[in-house]
C-alpha positions as CSV (number, residue, x, y, z in Angstrom):
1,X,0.0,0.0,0.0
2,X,1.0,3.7,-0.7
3,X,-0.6,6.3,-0.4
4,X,-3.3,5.0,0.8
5,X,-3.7,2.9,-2.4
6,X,-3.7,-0.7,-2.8
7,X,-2.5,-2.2,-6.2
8,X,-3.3,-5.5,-6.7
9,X,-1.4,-7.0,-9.5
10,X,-3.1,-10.5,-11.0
11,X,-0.2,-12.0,-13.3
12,X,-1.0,-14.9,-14.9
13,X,1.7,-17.2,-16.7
14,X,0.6,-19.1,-19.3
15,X,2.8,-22.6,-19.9
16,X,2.8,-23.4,-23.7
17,X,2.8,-26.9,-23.7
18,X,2.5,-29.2,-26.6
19,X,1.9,-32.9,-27.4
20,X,4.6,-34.6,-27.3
21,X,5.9,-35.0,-30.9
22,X,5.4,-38.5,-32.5
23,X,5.2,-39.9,-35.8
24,X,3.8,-43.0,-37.9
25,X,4.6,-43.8,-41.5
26,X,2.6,-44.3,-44.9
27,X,4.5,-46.8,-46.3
28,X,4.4,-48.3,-49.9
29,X,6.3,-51.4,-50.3
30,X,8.7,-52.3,-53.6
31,X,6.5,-54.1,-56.4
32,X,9.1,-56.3,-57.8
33,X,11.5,-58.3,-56.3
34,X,14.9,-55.8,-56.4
35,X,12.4,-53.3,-57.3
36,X,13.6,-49.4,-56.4
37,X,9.8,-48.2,-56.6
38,X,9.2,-47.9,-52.3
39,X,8.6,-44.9,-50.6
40,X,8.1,-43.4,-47.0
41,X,5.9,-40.7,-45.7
42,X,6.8,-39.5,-42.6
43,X,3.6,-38.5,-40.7
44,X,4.0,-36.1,-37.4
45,X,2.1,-35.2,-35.0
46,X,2.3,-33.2,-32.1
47,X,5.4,-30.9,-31.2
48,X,5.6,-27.4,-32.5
49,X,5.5,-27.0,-36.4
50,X,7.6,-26.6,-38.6
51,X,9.2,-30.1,-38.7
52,X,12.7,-31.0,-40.0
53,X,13.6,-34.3,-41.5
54,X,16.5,-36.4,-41.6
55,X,16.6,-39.5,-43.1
56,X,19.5,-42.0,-43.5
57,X,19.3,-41.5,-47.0
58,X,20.1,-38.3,-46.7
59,X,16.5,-37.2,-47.4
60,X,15.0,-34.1,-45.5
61,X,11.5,-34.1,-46.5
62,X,8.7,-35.8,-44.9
63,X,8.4,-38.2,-48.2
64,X,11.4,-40.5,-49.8
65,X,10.9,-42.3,-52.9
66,X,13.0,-44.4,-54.8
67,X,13.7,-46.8,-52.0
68,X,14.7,-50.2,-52.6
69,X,13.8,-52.8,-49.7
70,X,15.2,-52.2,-46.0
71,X,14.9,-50.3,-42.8
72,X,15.7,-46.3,-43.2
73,X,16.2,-44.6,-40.1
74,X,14.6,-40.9,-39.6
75,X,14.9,-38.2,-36.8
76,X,12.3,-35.8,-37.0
77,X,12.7,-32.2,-35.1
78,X,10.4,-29.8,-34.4
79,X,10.5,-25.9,-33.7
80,X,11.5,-26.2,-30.1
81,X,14.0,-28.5,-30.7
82,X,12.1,-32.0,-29.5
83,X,12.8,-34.6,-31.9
84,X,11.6,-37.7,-32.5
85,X,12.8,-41.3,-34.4
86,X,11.7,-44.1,-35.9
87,X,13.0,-46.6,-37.9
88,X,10.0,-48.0,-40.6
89,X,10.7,-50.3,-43.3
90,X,10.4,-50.8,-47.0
91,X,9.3,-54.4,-48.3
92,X,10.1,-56.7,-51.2
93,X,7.7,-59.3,-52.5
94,X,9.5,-62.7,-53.1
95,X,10.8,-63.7,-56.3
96,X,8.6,-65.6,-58.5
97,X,10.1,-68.8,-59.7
98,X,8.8,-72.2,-60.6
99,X,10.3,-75.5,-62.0
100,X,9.7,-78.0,-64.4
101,X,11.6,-81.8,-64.7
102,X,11.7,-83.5,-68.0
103,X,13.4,-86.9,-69.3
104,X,14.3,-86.9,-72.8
105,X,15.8,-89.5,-75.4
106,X,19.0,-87.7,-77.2
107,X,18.0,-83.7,-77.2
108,X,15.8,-81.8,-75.4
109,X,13.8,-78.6,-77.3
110,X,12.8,-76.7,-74.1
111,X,9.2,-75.0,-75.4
112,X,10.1,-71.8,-73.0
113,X,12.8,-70.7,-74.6
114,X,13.3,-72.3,-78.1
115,X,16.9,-73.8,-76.9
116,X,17.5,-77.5,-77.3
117,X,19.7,-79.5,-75.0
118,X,21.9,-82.3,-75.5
119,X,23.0,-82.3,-71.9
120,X,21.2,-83.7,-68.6
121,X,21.5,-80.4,-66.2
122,X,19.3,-77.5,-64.8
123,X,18.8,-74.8,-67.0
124,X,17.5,-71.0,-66.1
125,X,15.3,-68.8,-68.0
126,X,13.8,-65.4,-66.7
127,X,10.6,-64.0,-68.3
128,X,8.0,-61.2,-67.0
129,X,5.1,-62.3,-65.2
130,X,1.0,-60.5,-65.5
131,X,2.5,-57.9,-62.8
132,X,5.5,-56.8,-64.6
133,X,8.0,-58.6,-61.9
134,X,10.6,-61.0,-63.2
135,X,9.9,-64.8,-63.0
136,X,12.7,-67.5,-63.0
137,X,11.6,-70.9,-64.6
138,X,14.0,-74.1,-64.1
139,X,14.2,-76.6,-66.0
140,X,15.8,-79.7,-64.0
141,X,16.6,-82.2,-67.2
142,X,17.6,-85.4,-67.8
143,X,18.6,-87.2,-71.1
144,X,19.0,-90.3,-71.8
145,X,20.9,-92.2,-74.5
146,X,20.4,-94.9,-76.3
147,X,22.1,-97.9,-75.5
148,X,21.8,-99.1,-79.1
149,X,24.2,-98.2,-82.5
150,X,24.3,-99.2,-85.6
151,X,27.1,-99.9,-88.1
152,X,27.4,-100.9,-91.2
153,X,30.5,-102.5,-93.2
154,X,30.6,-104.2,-96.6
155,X,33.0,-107.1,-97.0
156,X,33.6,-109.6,-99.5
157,X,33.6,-113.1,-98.2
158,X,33.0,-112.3,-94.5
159,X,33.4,-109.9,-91.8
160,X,34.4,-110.5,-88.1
161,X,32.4,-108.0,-85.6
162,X,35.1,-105.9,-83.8
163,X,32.6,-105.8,-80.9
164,X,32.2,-109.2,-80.2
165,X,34.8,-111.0,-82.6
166,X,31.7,-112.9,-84.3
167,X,32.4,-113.6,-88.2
168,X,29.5,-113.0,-90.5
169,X,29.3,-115.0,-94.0
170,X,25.7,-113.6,-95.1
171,X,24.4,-110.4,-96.2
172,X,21.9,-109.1,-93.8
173,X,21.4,-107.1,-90.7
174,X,23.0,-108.5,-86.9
175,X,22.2,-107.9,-83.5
């Protein structure tokens, strides 16, 4: 009091106090197998706008595209300095692949491709499925070969078969 007078003095403080900053993700996964078509979107809430980004791709914006499959790490900050981190990840369907066993007599003219085969083994073609992805196709192939052969030789009074020493005196065909 002075004078007589009384001042009252009301101060009020007023706390500005936000939501705690947090974030999820939008997050659309690679379409092919080895596919660099992902991308994040970084969604925050909360904190003090603006937000900063930084992403371990060296993005700083609240979407990346491009990605290819894997984790990528982000520290979002708001304008009071609270941050924020997360770590969502990018996905890869499997790849396609399928595989088909054959026996053959002698060759092999695999359908897929057009190539023919002489050899028993496992042979690889890739070809683009109804979504666009690569698809591997095995073939797992066998050939067999004849036991058989055939010769022929012309002699004139008679001819002894190198294979089995038998001596032939007739025209005509031997098994």
């Amino acid at each position: 009091m002075k004078n007589g007078l009384l001042f009252i003095f009301n101060i009020a403080f007023a706390t500005l106090l936000s939501a705690q900053l947090t974030s999820t993700y939008s997050i659309t996964d690679v379409s092919c197998n080895g596919g660099a078509d992902g991308s994040i979107t970084s969604n925050p809430s909360g904190g003090t706008s603006p937000y900063t980004f930084n992403w371990s791709n060296a993005g700083s914006t609240s979407t990346i595209t491009g990605l290819t499959a894997g984790t990528y790490n982000v520290t979002i900050s708001d304008a009071l300095g609270a941050s924020v981190t997360g770590s969502p990840t990018v996905s890869q369907p499997a790849v396609l692949s399928s595989t088909v066993k054959d026996t053959a007599c002698g060759s092999y003219t695999w359908t897929q491709n057009g190539n023919t085969y002489n050899v028993s083994g496992t042979y690889m073609d890739t070809v683009q499925n109804g979504s666009g992805c690569d698809s591997i196709i095995s073939l797992d192939l066998i050939i067999n070969y004849s036991n058989g052969s055939s010769a022929s030789a012309t002699a004139c009074d008679s001819y002894t078969w190198p294979v089995n020493g038998t001596s032939y005196t007739l025209s005509g065909n031997y098994s």
